[in-house]
N, C-alpha and C positions, 0 to 999 in steps of 0.2 A: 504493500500500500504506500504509494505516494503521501510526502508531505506538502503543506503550502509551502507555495514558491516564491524565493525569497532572486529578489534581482540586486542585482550590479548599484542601483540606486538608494535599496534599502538598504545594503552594506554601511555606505558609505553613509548613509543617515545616522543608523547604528552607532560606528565609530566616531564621529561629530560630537554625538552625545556624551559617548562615554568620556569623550578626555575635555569635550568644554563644559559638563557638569562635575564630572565624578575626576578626572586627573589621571585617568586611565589610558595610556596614548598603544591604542593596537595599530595604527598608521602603517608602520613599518615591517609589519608581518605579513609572512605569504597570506595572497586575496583567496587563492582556492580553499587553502586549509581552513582561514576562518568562516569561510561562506559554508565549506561543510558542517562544520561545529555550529554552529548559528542556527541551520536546516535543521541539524540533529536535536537542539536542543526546544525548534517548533515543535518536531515531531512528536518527540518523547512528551511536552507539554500537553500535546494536542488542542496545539492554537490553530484558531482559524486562519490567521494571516499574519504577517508583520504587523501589521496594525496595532493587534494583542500584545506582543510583545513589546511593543515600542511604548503601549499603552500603560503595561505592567511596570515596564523599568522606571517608567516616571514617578509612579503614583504608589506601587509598594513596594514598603522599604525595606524587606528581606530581598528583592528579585533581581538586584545589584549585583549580590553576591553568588547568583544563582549563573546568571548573563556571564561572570568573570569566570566562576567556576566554570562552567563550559568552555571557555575559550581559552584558557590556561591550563584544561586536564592533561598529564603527561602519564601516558602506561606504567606502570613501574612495580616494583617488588622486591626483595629482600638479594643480594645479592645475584642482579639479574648480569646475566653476559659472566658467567662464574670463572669463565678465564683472565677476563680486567679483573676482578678481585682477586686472582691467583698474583699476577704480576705483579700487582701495589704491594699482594704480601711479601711476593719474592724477591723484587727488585726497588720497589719506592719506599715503602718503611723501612728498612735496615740504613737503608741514604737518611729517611726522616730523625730516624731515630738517637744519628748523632749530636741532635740540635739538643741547644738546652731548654729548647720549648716549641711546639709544635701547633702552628693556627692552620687549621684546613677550611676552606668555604665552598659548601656545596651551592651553588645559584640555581637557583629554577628548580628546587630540589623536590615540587611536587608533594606528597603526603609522607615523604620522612624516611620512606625504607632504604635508601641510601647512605642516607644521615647513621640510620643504627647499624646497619649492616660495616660500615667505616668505622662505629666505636668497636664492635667486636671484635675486628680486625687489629686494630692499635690497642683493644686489652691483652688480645694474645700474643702481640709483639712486645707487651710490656712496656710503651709507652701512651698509655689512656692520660694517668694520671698528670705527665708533661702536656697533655695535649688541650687543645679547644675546637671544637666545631663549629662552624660560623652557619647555619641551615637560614638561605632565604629564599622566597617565592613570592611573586606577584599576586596572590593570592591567600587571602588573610585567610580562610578558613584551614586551608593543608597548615599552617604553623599554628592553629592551635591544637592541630591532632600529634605534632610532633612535639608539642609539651608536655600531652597526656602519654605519648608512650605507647596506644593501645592499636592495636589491627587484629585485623579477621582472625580467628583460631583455623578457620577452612580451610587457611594459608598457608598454615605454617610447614606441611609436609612437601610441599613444595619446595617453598624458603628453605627446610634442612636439607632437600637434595642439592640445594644451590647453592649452600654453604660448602658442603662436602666436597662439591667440586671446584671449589674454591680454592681447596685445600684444610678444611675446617679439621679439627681431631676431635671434638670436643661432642659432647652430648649439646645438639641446636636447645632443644626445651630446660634445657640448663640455665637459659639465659631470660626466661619469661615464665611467668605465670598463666596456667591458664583460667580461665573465671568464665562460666557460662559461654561465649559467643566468640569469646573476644581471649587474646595474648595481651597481657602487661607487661611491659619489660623491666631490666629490671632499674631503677630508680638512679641509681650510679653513672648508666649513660648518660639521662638526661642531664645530671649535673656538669657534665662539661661538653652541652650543647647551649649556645645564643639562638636561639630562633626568630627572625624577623620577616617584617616584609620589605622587599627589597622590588626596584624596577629596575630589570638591566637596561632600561630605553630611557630614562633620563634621569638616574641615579648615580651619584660617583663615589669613586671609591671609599673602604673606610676602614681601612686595614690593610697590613703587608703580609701575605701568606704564602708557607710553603710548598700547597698544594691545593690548587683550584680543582673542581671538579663541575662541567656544565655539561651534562648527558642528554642529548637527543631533545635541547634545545633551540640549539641553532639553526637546524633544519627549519623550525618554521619562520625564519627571519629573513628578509631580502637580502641582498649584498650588502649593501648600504650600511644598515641595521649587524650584520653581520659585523662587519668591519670597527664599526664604535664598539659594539660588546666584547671581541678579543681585542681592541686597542685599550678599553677598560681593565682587561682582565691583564694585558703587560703590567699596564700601570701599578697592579696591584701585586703581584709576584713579586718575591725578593729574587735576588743574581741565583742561577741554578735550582729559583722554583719548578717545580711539576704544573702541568696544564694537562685534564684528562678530556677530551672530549666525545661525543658518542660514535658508531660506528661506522652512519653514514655523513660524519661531519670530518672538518680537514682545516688544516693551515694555511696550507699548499700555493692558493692564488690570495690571499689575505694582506693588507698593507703593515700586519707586525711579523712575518713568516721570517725576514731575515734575523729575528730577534731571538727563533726560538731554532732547536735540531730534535729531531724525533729519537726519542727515547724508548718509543716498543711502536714496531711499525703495524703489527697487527692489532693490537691492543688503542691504537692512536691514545699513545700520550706523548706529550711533549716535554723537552727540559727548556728554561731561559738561559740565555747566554750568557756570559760575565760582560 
């Protein structure tokens, strides 16, 4: 079944709104992606037309965050792509590890499982307690779920086959409670996580870190947009930070490339250059 048909002109109505009422600027993201995410989220509504939605966003005050959450969802899970998480254990913690303090910033980090999935990692390398986790997303509702700690129980045998091939040893439910519906983790991560909301599109930096991490963000960003976000993200790296990006994202043609040399060419992550 077809949804209502959302044109080229309601888009651009849409976005108008968002960033000259609310300060929201989706401008500079791919047009296909957000027209599908937009369709998807009449559908699933089941509005009659633009019109409803346009109508809703104005007038009630929960549907703001409804509009943003659809347009900001990123797929994700507990150490997903279980061979990037092999690598950071095998070749970028043991680097991190020499420091005498350790600030990582996941951007665009989505509802968190990234974020925990990286404390488990730097408990079992032994340095958690040296460390800080910087977790931000455009999207205020994903950082209050990554204060609470909590995700689906359905999940989690998944998550522990993804740990293990990660290289994990450890018993994965070692690390959460489980309670009715839901996994808690356990309290200790969240202590040396910042959670915010952050806009990679007109937000500067605020912090120097040794390990960026922006996964299967990029992708939905034009060149343009592209280009400010890893020029932000130089900016914020210290001499011989790490730069992890997702699998269909790259350096390669970007105006900070000469800045950085690939560090695991399968894995795409990057080191800075002195």
């Amino acid at each position: 079944m077809e949804g209502p048909i959302l044109t080229d002109e309601n888009l651009t109505l849409l976005l108008d709104e968002l960033y000259q009422s609310y300060g929201y600027d989706f401008t500079s993201y791919a047009r296909a992606s957000l027209k599908r995410r937009v369709s998807r989220l009449m559908m699933l509504e089941k509005l009659n037309g633009f019109s409803e939605l346009f109508y809703r966003l104005r007038h009630e005050d929960d549907y703001l965050k409804k509009v943003v959450g659809e347009l900001t969802v990123n797929v994700t899970e507990m150490f997903r792509d279980p061979t990037f998480f092999r690598a950071l254990r095998e070749s970028v913690l043991p680097i991190l590890a020499t420091h005498p303090f350790v600030r990582i910033w996941h951007a665009g980090c989505a509802s968190g499982e990234e974020v925990y999935s990286m404390a488990i990692l730097l408990e079992e390398a032994g340095i958690l307690e040296k460390s800080l986790l910087y977790a931000t997303d455009l999207n205020p509702a994903v950082i209050e779920n990554i204060q609470k700690g909590i995700f689906p129980l359905s999940q989690m045998r998944q998550y522990s086959e993804n740990y293990i091939a990660s290289g994990g040893k450890k018993d994965f439910s070692s690390y959460y409670t489980a309670k009715y519906e839901y996994a808690k983790f356990d309290g200790r991560f969240k202590k040396k996580m910042i959670a915010a909301t952050h806009n990679l599109v007109s937000d500067r930096s605020f912090n120097e870190f040794q390990l960026i991490l922006c996964r299967n963000v990029l992708i939905y960003f034009d060149k343009d947009l592209q280009d400010r976000v890893l020029t932000l993200f130089n900016d914020s790296l210290e001499k011989l930070g790490f730069l992890a990006l997702g699998s269909k994202e790259n350096l390669r043609y970007s105006s900070v490339a000469k800045s950085f040399s690939q560090f695991s060419i399968k894995e795409k992550i990057w080191r800075k250059g002195i």
